[in-house]
Backbone as a chain_set.jsonl record, in Angstrom:
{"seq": "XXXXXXXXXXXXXXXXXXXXXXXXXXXXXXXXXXXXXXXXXXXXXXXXXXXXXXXXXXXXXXXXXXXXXXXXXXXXXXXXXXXXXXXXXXXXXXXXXXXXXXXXXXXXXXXXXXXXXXXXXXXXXXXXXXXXXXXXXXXXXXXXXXXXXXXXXXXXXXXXXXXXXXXXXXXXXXXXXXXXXXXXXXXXXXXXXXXXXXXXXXXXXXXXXX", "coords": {"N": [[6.402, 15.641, -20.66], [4.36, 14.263, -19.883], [2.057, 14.881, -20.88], [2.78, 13.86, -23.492], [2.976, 10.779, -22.344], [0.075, 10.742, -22.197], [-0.805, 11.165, -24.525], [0.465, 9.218, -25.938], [-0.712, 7.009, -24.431], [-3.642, 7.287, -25.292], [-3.331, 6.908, -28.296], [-2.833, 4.159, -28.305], [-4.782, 3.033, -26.999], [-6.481, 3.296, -28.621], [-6.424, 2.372, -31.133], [-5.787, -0.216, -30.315], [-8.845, -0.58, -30.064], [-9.525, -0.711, -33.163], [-8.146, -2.17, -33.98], [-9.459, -4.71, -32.651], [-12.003, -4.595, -33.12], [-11.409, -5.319, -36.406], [-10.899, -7.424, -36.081], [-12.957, -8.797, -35.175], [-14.511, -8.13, -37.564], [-13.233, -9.776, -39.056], [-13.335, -12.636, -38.644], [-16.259, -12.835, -37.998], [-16.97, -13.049, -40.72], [-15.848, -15.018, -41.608], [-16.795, -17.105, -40.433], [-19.493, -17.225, -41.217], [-18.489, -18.374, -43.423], [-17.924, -16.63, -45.298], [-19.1, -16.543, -47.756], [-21.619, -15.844, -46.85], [-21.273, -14.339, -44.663], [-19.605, -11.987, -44.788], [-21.034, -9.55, -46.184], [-22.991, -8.569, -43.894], [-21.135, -8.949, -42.194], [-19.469, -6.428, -42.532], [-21.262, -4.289, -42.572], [-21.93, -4.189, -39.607], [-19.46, -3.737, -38.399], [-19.447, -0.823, -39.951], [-21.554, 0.091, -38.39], [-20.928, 0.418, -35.835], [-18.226, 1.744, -36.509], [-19.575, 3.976, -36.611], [-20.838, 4.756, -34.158], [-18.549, 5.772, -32.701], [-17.911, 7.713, -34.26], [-20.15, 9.53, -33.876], [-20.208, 9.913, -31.385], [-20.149, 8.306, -29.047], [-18.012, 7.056, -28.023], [-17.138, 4.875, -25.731], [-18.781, 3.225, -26.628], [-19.694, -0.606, -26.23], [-18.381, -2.612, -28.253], [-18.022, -5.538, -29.064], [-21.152, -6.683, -28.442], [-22.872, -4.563, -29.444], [-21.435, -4.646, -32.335], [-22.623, -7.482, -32.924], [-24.997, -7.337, -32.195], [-25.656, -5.664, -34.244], [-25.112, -7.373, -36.316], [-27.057, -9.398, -36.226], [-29.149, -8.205, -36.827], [-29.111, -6.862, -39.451], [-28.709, -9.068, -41.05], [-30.095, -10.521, -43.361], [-30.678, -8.646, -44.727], [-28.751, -6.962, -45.198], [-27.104, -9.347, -46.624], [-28.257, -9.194, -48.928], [-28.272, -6.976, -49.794], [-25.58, -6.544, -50.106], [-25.051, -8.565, -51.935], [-26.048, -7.69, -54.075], [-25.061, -5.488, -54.777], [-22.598, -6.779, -55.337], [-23.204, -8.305, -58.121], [-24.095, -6.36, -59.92], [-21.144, -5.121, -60.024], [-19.575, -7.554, -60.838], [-20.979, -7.377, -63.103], [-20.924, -5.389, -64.826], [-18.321, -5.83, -65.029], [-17.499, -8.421, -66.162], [-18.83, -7.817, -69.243], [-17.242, -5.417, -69.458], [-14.494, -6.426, -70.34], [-15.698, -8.074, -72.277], [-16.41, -6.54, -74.258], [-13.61, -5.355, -74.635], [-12.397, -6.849, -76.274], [-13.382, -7.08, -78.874], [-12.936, -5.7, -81.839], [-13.079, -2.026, -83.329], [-14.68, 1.4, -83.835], [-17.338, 1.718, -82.371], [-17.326, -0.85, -80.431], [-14.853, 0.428, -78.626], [-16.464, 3.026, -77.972], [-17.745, 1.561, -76.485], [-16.598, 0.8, -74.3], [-15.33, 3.022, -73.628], [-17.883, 3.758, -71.777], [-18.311, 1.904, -70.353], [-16.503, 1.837, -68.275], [-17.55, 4.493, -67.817], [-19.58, 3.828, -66.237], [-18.083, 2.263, -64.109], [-17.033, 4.041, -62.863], [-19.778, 5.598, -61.606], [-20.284, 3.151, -60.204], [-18.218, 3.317, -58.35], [-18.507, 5.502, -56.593], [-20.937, 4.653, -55.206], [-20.2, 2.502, -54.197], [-18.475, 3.669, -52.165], [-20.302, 5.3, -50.035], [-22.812, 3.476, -49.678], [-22.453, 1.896, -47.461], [-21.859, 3.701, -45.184], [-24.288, 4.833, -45.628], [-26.403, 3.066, -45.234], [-26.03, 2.545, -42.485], [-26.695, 4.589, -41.103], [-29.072, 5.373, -42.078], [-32.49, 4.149, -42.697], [-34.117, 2.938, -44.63], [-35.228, 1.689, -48.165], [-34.045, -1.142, -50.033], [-32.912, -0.307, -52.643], [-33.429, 2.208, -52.788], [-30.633, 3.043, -51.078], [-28.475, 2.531, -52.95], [-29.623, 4.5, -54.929], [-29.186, 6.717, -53.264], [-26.752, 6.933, -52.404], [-25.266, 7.294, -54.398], [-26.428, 10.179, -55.416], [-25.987, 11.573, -53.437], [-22.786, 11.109, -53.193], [-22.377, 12.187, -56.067], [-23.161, 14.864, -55.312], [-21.701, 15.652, -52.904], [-18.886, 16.544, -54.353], [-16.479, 16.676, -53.805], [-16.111, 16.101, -50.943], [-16.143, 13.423, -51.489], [-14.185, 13.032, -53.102], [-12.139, 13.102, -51.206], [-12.764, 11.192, -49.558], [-11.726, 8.732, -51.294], [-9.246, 9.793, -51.708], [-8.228, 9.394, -48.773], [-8.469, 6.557, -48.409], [-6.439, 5.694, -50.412], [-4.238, 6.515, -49.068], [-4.781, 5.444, -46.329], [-3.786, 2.957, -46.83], [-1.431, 3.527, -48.185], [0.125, 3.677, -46.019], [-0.086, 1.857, -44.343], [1.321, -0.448, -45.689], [3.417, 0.447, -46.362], [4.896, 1.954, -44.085], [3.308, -0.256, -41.635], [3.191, -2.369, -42.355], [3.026, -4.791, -41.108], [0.712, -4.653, -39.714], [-1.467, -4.782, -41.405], [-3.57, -6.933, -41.936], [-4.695, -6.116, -39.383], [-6.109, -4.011, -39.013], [-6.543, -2.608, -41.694], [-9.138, -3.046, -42.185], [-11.309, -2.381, -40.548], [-10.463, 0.779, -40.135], [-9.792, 1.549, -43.018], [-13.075, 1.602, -42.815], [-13.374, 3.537, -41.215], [-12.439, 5.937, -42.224], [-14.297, 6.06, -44.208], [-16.906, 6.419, -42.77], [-16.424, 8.795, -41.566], [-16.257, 10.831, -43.252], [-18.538, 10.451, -44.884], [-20.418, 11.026, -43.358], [-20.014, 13.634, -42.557], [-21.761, 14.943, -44.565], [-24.481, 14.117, -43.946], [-26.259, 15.503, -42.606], [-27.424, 17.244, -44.08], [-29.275, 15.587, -45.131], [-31.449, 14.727, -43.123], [-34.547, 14.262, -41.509], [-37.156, 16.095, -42.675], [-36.403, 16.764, -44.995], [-34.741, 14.111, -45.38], [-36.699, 12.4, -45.967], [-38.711, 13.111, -47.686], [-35.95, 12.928, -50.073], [-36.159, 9.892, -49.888], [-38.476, 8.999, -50.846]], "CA": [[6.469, 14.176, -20.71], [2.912, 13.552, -19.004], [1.572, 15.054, -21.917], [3.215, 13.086, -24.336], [2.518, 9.729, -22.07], [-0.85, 10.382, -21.888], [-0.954, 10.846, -25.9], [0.639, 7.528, -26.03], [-1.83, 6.214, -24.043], [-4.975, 7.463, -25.771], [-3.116, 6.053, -29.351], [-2.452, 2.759, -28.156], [-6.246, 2.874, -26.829], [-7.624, 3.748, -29.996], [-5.499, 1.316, -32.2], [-6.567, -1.814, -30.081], [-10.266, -0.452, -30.522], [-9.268, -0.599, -34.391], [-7.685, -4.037, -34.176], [-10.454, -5.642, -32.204], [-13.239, -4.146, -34.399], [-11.106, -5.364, -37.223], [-10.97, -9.237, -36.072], [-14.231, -9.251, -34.968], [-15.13, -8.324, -39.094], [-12.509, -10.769, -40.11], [-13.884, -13.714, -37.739], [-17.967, -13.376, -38.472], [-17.169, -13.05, -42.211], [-15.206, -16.334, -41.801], [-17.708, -17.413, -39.682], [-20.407, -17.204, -42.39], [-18.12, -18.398, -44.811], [-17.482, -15.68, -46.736], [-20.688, -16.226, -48.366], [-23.111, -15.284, -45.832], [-20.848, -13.439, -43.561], [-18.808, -11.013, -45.622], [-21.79, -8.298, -45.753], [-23.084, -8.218, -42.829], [-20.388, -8.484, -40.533], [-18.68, -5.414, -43.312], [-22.338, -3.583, -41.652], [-21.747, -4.983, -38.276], [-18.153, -2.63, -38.546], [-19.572, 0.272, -40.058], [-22.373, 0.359, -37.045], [-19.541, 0.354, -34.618], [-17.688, 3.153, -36.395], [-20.693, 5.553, -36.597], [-21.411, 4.936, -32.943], [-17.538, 6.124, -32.488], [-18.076, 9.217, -34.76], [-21.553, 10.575, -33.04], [-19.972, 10.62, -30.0], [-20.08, 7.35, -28.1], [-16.458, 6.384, -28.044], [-17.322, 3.812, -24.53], [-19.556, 1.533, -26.422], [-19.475, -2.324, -26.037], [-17.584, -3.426, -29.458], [-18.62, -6.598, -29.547], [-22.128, -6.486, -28.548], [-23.024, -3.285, -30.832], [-20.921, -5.174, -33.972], [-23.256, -8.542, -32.575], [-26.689, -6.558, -32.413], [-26.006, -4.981, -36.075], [-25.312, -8.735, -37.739], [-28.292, -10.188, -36.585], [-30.727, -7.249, -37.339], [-29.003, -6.953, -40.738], [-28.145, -10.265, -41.914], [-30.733, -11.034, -44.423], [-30.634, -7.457, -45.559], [-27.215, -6.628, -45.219], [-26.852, -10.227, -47.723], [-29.425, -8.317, -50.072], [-27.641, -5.398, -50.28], [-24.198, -6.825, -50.976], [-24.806, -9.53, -53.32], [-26.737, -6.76, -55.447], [-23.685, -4.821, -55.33], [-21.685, -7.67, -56.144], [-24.092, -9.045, -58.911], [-23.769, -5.325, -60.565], [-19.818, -5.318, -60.01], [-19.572, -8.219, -61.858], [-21.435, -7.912, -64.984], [-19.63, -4.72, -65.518], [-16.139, -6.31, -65.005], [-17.795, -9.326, -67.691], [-19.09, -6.412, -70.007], [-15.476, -4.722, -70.187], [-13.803, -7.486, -71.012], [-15.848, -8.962, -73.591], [-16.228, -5.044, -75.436], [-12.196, -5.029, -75.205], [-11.358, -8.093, -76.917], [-14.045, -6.896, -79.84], [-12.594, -4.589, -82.748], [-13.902, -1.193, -84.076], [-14.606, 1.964, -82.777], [-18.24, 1.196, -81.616], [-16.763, -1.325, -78.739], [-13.974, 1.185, -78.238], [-16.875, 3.472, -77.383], [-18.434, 1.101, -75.398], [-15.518, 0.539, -73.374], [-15.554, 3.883, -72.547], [-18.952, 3.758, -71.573], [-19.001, 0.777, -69.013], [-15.411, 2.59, -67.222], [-17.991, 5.485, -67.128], [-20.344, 3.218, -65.005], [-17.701, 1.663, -63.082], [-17.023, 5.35, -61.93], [-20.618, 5.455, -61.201], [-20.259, 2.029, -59.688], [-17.007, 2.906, -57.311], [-18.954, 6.338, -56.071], [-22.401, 3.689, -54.759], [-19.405, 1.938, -53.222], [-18.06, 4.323, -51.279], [-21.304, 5.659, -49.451], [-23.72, 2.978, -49.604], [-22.424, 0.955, -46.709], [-22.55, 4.502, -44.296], [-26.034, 5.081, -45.79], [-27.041, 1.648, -44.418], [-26.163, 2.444, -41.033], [-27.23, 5.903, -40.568], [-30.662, 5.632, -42.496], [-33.391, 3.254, -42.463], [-34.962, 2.954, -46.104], [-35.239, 0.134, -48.649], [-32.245, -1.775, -50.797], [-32.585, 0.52, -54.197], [-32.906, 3.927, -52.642], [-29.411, 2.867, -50.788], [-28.004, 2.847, -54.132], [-29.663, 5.674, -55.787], [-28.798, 7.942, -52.461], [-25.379, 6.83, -52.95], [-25.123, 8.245, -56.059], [-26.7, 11.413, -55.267], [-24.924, 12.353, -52.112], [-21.721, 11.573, -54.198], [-21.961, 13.408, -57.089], [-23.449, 16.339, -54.915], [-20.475, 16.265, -52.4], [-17.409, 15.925, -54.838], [-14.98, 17.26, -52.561], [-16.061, 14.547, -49.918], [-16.195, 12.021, -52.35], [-12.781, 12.937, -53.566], [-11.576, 12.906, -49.592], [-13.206, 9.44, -49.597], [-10.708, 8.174, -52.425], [-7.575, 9.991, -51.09], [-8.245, 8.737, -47.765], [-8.848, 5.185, -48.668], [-5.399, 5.424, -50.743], [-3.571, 7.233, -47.996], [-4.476, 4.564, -45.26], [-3.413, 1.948, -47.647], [-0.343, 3.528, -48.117], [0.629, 4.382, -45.203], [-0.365, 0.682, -44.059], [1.442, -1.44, -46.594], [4.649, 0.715, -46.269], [5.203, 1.849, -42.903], [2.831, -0.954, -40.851], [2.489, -4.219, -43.087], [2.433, -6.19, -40.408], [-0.989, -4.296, -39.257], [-2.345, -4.948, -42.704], [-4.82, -7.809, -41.317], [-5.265, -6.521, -38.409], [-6.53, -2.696, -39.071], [-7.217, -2.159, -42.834], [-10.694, -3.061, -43.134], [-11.688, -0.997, -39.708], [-9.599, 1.992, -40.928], [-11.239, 2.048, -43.977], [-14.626, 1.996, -42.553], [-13.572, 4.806, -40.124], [-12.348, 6.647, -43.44], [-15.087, 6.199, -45.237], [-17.82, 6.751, -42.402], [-16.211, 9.843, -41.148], [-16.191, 11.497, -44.436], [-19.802, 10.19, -45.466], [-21.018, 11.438, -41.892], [-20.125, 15.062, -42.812], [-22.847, 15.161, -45.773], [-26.028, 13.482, -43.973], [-27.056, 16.613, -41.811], [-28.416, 17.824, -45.436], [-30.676, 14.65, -45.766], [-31.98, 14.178, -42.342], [-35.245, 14.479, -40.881], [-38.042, 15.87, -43.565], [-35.341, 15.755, -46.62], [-34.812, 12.766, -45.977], [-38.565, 11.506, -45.748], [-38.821, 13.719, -49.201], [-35.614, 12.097, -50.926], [-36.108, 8.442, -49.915], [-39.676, 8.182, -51.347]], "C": [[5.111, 13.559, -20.393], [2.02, 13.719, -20.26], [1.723, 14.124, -23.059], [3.014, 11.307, -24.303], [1.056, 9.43, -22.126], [-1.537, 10.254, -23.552], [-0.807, 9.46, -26.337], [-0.724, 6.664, -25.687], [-3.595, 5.969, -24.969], [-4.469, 6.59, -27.159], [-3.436, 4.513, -29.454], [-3.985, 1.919, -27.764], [-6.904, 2.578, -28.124], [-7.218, 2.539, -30.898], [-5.813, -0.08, -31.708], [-8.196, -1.428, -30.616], [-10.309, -1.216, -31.86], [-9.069, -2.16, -34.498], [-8.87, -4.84, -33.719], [-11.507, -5.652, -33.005], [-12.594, -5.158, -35.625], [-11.108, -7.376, -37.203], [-12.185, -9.485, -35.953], [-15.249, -9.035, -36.749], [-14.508, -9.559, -39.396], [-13.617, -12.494, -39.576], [-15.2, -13.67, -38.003], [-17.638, -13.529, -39.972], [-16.53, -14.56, -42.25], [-16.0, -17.858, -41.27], [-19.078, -18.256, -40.608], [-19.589, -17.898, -43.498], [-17.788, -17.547, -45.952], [-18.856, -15.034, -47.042], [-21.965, -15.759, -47.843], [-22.628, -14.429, -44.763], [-19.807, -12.337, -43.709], [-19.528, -9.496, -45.555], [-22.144, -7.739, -44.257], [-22.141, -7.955, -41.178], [-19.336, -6.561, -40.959], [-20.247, -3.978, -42.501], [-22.314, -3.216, -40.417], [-20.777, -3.356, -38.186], [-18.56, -1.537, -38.55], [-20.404, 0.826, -38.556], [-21.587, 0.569, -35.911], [-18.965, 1.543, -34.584], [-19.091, 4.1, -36.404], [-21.201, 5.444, -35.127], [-20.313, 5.864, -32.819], [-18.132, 7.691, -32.735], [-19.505, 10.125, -34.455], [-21.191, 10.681, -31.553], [-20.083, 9.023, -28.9], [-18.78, 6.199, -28.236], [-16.188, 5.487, -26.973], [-18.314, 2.467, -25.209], [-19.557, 0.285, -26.479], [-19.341, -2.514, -27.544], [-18.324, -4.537, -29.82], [-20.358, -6.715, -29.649], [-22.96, -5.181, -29.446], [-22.546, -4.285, -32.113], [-22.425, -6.495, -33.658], [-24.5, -8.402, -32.973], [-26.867, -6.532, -33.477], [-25.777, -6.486, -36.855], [-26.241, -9.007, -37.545], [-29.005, -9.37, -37.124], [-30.351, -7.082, -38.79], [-28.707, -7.871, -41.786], [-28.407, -10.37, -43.494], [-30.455, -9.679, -45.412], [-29.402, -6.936, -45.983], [-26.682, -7.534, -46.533], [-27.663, -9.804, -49.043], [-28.752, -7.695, -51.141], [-26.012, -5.829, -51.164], [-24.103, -7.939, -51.723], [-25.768, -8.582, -54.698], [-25.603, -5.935, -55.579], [-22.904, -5.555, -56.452], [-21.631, -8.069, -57.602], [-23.626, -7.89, -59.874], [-21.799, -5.081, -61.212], [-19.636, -6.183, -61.273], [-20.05, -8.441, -63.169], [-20.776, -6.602, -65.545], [-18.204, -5.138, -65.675], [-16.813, -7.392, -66.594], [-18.139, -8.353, -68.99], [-17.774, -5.876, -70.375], [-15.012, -5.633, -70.621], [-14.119, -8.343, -72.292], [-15.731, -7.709, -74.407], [-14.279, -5.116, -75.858], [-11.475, -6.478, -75.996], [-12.384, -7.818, -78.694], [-13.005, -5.816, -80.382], [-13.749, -3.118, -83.337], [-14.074, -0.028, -82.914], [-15.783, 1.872, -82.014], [-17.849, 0.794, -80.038], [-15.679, -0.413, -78.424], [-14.858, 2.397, -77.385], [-17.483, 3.258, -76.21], [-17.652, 0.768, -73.935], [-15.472, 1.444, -72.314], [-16.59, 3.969, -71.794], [-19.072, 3.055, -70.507], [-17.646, 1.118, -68.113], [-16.329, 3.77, -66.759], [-18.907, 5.113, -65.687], [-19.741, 2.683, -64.07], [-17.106, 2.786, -62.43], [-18.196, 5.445, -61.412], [-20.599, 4.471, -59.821], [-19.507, 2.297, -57.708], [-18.027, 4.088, -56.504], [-20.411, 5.72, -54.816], [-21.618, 3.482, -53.61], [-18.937, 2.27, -51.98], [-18.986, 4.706, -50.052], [-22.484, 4.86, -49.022], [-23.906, 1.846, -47.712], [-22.568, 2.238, -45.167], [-23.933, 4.673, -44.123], [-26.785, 4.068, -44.845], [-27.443, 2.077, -43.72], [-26.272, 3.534, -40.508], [-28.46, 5.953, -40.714], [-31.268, 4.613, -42.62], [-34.156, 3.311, -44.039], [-34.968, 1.535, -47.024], [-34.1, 0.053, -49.457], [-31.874, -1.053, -51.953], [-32.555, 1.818, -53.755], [-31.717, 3.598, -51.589], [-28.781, 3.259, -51.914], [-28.003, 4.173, -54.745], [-29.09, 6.611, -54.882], [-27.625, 7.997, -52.119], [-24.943, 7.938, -53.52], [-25.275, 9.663, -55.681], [-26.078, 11.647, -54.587], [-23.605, 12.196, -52.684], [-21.386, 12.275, -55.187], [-22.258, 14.786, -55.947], [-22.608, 16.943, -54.038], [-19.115, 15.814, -53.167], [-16.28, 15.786, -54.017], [-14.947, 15.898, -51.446], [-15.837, 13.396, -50.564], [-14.414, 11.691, -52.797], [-11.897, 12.625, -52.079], [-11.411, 11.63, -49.377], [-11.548, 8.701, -50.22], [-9.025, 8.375, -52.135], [-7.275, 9.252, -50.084], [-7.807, 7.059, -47.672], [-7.013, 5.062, -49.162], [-4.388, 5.793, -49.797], [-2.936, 5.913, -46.653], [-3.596, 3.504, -45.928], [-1.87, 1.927, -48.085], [0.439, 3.099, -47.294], [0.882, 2.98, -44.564], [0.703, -0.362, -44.711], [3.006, -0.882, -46.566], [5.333, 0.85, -44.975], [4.591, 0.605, -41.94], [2.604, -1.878, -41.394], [2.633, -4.624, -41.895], [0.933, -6.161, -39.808], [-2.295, -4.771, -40.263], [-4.221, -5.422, -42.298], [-5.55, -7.32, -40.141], [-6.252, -4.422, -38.257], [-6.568, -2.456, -40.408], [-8.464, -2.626, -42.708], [-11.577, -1.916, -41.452], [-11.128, 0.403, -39.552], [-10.17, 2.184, -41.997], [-12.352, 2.257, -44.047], [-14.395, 3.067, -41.544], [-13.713, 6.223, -41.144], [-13.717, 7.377, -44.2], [-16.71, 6.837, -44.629], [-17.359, 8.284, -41.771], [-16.385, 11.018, -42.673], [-17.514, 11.547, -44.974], [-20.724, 11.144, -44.611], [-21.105, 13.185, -42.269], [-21.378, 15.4, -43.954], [-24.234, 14.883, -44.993], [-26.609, 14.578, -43.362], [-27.985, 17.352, -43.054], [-29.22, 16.859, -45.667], [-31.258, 14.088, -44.553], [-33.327, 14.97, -42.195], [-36.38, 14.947, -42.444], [-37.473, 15.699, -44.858], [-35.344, 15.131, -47.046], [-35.635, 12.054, -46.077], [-38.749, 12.068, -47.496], [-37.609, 12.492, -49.948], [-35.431, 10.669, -50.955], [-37.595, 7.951, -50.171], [-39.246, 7.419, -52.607]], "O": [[4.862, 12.387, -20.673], [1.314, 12.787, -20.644], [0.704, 13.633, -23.546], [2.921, 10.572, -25.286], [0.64, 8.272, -22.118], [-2.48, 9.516, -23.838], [-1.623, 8.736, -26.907], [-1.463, 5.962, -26.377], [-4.327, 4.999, -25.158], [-5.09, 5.537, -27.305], [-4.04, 3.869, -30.312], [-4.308, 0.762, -28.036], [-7.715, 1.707, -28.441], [-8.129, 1.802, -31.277], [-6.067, -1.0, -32.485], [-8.656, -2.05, -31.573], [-10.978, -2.248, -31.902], [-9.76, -3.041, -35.011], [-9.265, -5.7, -34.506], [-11.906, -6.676, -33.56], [-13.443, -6.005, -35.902], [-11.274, -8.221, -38.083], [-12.641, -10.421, -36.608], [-16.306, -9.598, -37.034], [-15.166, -10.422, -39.976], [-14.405, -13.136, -40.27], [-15.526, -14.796, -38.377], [-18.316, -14.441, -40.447], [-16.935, -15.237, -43.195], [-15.873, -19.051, -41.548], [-19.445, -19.431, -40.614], [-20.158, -17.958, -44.587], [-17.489, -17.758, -47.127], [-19.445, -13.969, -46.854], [-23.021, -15.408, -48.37], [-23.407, -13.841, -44.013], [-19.233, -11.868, -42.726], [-18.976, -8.498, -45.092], [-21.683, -6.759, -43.672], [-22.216, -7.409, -40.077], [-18.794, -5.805, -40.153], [-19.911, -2.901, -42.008], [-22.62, -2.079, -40.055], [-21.233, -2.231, -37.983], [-18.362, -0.86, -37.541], [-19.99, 1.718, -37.816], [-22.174, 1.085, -34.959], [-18.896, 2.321, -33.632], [-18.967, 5.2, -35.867], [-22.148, 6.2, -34.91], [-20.746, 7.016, -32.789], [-18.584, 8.52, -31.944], [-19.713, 11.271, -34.856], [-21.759, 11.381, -30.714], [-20.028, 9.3, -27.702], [-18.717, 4.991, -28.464], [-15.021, 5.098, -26.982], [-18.558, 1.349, -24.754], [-19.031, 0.209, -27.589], [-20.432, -2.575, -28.111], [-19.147, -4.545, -30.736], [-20.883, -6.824, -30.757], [-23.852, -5.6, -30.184], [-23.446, -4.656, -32.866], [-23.374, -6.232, -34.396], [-25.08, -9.065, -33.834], [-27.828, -7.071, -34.026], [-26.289, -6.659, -37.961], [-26.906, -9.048, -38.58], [-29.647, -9.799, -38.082], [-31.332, -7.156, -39.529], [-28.51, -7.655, -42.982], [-27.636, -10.347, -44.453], [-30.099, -9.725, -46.59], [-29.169, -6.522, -47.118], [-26.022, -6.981, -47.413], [-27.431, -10.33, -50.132], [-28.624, -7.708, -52.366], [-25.552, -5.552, -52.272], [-23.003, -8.268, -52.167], [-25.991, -8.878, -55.872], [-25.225, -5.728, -56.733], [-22.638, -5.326, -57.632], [-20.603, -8.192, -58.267], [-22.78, -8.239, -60.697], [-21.374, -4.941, -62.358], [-19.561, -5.758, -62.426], [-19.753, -9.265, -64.034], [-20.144, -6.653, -66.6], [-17.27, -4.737, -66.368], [-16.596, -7.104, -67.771], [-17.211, -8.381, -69.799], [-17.319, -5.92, -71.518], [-15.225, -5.626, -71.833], [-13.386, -8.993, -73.037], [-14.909, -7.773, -75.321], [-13.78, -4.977, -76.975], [-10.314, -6.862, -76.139], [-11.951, -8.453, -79.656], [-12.323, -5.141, -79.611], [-14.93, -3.248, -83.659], [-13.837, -0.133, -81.711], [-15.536, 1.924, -80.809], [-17.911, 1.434, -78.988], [-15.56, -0.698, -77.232], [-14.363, 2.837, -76.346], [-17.753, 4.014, -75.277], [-18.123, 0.556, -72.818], [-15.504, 1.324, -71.089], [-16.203, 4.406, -70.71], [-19.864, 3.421, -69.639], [-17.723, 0.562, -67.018], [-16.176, 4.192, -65.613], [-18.98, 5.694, -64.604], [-20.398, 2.448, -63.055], [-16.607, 2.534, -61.334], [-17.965, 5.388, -60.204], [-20.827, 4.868, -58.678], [-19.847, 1.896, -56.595], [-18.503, 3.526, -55.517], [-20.725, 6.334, -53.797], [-21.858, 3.884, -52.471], [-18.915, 1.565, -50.971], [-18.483, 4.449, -48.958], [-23.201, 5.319, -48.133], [-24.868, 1.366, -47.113], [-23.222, 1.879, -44.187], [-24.62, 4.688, -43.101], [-27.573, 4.315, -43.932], [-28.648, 2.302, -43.608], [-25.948, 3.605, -39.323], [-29.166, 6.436, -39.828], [-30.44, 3.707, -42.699], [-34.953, 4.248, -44.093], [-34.718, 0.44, -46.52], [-33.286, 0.966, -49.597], [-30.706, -1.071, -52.342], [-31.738, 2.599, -54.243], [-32.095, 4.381, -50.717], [-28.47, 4.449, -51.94], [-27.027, 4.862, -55.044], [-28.414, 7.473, -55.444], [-27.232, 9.0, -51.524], [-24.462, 9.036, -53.242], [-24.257, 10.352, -55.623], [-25.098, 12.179, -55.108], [-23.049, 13.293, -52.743], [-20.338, 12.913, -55.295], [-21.397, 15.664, -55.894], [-22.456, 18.164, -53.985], [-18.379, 14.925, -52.739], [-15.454, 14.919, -53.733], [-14.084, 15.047, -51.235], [-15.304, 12.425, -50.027], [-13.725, 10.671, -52.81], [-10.972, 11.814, -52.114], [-10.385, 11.008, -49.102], [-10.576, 8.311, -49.573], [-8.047, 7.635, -52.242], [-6.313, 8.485, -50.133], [-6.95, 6.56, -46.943], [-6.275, 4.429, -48.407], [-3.439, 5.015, -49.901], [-1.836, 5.561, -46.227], [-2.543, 3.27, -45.335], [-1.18, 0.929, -48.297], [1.344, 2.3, -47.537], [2.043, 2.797, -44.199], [0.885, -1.303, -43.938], [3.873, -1.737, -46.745], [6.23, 0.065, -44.665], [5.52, 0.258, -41.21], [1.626, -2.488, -40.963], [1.489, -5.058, -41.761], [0.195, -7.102, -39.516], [-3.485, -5.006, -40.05], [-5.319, -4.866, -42.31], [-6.644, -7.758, -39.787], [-6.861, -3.991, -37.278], [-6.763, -1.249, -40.268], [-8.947, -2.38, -43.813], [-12.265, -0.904, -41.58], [-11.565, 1.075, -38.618], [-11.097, 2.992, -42.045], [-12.884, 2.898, -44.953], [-15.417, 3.491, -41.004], [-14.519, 7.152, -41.077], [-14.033, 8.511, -44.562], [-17.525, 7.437, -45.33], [-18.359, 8.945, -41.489], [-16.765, 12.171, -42.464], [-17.815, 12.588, -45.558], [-21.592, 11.877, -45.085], [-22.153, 13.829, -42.233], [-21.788, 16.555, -43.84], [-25.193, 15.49, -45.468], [-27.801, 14.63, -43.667], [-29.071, 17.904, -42.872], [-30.077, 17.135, -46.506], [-31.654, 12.931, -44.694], [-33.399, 16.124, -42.618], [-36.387, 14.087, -43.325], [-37.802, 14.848, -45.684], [-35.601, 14.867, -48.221], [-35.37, 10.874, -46.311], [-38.91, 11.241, -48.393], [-38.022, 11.399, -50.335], [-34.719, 10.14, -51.809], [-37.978, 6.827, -49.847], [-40.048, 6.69, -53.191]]}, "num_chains": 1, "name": "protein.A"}
């Protein structure tokens, strides 16, 4: 029974962590408006979980998420309206190819689903990359890419994961929805990313981020 209470205990620990992390994204992004506070506080988060997953499971929440918006604001708004900017002209791009006839746009169709596989793989990794490595706004992207195609298996983990919580969330815990999907998915996504970087640290990574 002591065993089992003290499991409780550590859950119920961990799961406020999760929730608090998770308001404190919702609240700066709302903060900002959306428009100016959507990236960086989505940064803010990840910096939080990768303290978690290296081993400092005591650190100050708020102040850590606090630290990482200001130091990344401008950059952090960089980074994710170039995502965004990309996002969107592929979504405009599909849509105008599929309303065209012939097989040409039929090829092209396929062609810009191949990039929005490209696209979702950036997605997945780019926002760990951030906050593990120090480099500029386009090799984020490209080292995306690379560290995804080169770990499939993780990448594919990524994707299960992501659908998993989401399940698991939306069937058993809707009422958590708001208050633990978006710090659950960044635990997901940085725990999984985290396993790959020991191959690009230190002169590697001085080599592949020229």
């Amino acid at each position: 029974m002591g065993n089992f209470a003290a499991g409780y205990y550590r859950f119920c620990t961990w799961m406020m962590k999760l929730v608090s992390l998770n308001l404190l994204w919702i609240g700066f992004s709302i903060a900002g408006l959306l428009v100016l506070g959507a990236f960086p506080s989505t940064i803010a988060m990840f910096a939080v979980v990768r303290k978690w997953i290296t081993g400092e499971r005591d650190v100050p929440i708020f102040q850590t998420f606090w630290k990482s918006f200001k130091k990344e604001f401008m950059k952090g708004n960089i980074l994710g309206y170039l995502l965004f900017a990309i996002g969107y002209i592929l979504y405009i791009d599909l849509q105008y190819v599929r309303l065209q006839e012939g097989l040409l746009f039929q090829f092209l169709s396929y062609a810009i689903l191949g990039l929005f596989f490209i696209y979702f793989i950036i997605v997945l990794y780019v926002f760990p990359l951030f906050v593990h490595f120090e480099t500029k706004i386009l090799h984020y992207l490209k080292w995306s890419l690379i560290i995804g195609i080169s770990h499939p298996i993780i990448t594919c983990l990524m994707a299960a994961g992501l659908a998993a919580e989401y399940f698991i969330v939306k069937n058993l815990m809707p009422g958590l929805i708001l208050f633990i999907l978006g710090s659950g998915s960044s635990y997901v996504l940085m725990w999984c990313a985290y396993r790959t970087f020991s191959a690009y640290s230190g002169d590697t990574y001085q080599t592949l981020s020229k």
